[in-house]
C-alpha positions as CSV (number, residue, x, y, z in Angstrom):
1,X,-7.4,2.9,3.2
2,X,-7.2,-0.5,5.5
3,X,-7.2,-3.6,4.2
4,X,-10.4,-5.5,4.9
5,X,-10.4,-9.5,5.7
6,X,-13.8,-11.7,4.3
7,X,-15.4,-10.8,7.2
8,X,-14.8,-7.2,6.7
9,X,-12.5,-6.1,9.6
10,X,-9.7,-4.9,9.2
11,X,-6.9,-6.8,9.1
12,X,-4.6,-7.5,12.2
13,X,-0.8,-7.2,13.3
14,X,0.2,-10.1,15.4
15,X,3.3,-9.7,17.2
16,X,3.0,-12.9,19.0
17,X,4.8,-15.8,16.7
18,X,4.2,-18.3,16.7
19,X,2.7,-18.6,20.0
20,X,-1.1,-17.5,19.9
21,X,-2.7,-20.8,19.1
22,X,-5.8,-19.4,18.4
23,X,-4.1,-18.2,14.8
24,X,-4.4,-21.5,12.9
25,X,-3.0,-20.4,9.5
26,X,0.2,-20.1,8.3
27,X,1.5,-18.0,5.1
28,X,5.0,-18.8,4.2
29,X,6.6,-16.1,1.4
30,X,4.5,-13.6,1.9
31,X,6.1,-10.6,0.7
32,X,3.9,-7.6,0.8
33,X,1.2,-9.4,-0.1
34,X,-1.5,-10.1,2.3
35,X,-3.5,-13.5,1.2
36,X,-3.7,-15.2,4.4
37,X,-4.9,-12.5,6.4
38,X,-7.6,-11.2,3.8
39,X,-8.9,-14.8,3.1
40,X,-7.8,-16.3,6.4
41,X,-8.0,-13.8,9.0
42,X,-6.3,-16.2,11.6
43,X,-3.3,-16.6,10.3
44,X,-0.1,-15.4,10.4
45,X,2.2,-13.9,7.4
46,X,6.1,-14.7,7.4
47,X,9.3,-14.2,4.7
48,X,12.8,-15.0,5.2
49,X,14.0,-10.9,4.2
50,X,11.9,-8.0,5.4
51,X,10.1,-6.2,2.4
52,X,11.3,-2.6,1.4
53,X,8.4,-1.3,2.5
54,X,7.1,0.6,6.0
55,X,4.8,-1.9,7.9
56,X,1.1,-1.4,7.6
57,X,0.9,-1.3,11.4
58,X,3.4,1.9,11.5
59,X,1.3,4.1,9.5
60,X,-2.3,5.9,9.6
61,X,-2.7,5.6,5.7
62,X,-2.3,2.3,4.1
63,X,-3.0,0.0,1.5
64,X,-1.7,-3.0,-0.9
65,X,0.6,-1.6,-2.9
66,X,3.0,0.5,-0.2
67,X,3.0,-1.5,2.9
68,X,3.9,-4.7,4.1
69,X,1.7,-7.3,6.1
70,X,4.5,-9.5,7.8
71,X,4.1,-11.0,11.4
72,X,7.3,-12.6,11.7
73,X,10.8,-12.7,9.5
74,X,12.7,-15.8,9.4
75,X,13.4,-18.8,6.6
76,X,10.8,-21.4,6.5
77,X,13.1,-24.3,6.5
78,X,15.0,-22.7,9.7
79,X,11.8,-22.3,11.6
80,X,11.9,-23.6,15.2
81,X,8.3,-24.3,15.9
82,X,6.5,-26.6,19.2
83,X,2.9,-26.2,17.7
84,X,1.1,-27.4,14.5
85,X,-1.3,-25.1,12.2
86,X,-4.5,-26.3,10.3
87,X,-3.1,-24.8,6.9
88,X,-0.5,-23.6,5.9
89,X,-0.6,-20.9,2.5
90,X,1.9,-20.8,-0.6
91,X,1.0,-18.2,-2.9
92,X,3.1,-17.8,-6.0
93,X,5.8,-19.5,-4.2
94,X,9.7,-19.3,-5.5
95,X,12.6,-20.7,-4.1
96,X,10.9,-23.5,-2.4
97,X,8.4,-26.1,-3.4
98,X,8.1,-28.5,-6.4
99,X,11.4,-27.5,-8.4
100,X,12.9,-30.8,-8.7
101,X,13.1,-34.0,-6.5
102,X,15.1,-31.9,-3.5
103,X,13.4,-28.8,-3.2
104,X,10.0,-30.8,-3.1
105,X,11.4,-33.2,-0.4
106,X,12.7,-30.6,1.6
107,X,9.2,-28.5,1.0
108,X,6.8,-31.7,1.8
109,X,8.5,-32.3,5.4
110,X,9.0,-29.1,6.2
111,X,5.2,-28.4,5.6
112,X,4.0,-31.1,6.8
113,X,6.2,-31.0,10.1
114,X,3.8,-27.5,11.3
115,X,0.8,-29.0,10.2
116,X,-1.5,-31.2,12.3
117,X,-2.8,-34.6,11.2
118,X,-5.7,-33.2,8.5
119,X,-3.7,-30.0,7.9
120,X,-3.2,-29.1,4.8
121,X,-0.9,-27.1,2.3
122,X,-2.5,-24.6,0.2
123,X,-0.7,-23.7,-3.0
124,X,-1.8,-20.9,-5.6
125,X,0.4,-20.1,-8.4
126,X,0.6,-19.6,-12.0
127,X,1.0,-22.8,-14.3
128,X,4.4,-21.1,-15.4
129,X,6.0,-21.5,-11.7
130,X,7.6,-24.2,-11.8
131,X,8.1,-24.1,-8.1
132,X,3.7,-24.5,-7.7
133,X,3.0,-26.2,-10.6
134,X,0.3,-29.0,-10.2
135,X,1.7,-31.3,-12.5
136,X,5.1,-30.8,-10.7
137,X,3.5,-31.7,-7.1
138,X,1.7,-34.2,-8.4
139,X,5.1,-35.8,-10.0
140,X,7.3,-35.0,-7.1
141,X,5.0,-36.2,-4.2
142,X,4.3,-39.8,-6.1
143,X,7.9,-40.2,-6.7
144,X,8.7,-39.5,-3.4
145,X,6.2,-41.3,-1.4
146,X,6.9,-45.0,-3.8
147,X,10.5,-44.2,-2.9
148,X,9.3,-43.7,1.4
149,X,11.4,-40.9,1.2
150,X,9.1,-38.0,3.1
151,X,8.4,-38.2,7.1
152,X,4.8,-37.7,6.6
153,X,1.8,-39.6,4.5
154,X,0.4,-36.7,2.3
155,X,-2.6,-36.8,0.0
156,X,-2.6,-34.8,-3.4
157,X,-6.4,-33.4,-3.6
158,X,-7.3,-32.4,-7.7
159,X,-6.6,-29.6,-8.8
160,X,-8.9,-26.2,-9.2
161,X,-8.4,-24.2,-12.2
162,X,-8.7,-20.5,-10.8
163,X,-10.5,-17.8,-13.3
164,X,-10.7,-14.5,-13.9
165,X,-13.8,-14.7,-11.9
166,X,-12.9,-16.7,-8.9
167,X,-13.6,-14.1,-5.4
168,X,-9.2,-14.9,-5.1
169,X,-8.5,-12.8,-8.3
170,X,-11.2,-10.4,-8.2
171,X,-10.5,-9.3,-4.9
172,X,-6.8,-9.5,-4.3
173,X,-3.3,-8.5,-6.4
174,X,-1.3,-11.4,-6.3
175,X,2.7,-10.5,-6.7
176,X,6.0,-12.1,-8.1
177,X,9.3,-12.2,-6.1
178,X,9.8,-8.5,-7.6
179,X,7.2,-7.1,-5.9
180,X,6.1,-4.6,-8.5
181,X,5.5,-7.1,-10.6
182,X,2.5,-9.0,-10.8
183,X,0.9,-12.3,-11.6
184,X,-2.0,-14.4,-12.9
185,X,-2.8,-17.2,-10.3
186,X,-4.8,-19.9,-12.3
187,X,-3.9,-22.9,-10.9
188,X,-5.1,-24.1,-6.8
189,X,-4.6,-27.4,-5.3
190,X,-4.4,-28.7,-1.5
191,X,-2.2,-31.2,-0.1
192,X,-3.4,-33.0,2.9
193,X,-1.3,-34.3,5.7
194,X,-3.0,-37.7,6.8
195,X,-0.2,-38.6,9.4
């Protein structure tokens, strides 16, 4: 059964990154999972290790739960990209993000080099992950902005507490680096790049 986006097409393949500009979102650690193209149907899905999993695009019959979503393969942090996005999606992110003062460095000026000035970074995780956690962000990005120790100035919006009946959880399966396991997303915040 295909995957629908918001607008309810199906959702789209694009073998073109990172060049169509036209695709203005980013997800970064997708996995099988396919946030950004359901919620943001611009945008483009990437992981540094290809999924065990036959590409949606390769088969008549598809759904969440035996496909993968991916547009490109490659580590974030190795990415060479020449354009900027308007957002750029971390959902349930592990291995990079706000796990102690270097990963959140590292994350910060990473994400805010492919963003434009008012692009922001979307993070959804559970209040667990330490990699997503608000109170983590919120810690890390101070710190490190007093210290002038990231390449870009970033704004910490408040945080949204996400429930059993936000439209995110009722309508998609959100996964954990073991991709037959799941989690609860109840935490969403945005980081905005100012310059």
């Amino acid at each position: 059964m295909p995957v629908l986006d918001i607008n309810k097409n199906e959702i789209i393949y694009h073998d073109d990154f990172p060049n169509n500009k036209q695709i203005r979102h980013l997800e970064v650690g997708a996995s099988i999972n396919c946030f950004g193209k359901k919620f943001y149907p611009a945008c483009y899905l990437t992981d540094k290790e290809q999924p065990a999993f036959p590409h949606f695009y390769e088969k008549l019959d598809y759904d969440e739960t035996n496909s993968h979503f991916l547009d490109f393969v490659g580590d974030f942090y190795n990415l060479k990209i020449d354009r900027d996005f308007d957002l750029a999606i971390f959902c349930n992110p592990y291995g990079f993000g706000f796990r102690g003062k270097e990963n959140s460095k590292k994350f910060l000026n990473k994400s805010g080099q492919v963003l434009r000035n008012g692009g922001e970074i979307l993070v959804l995780g559970n209040s667990a992950n330490a990699w997503s956690k608000y109170r983590n962000a919120e810690k890390w990005l101070s710190q490190l902005q007093s210290e002038g120790n990231l390449d870009y100035n970033l704004q910490l919006l408040p945080l949204t507490t996400i429930d059993e009946n936000h439209h995110y959880r009722t309508n998609h399966t959100f996964r954990k680096v073991v991709v037959t396991e799941t989690t609860i997303v109840n935490e969403m915040y945005k980081i905005v790049k100012i310059n």
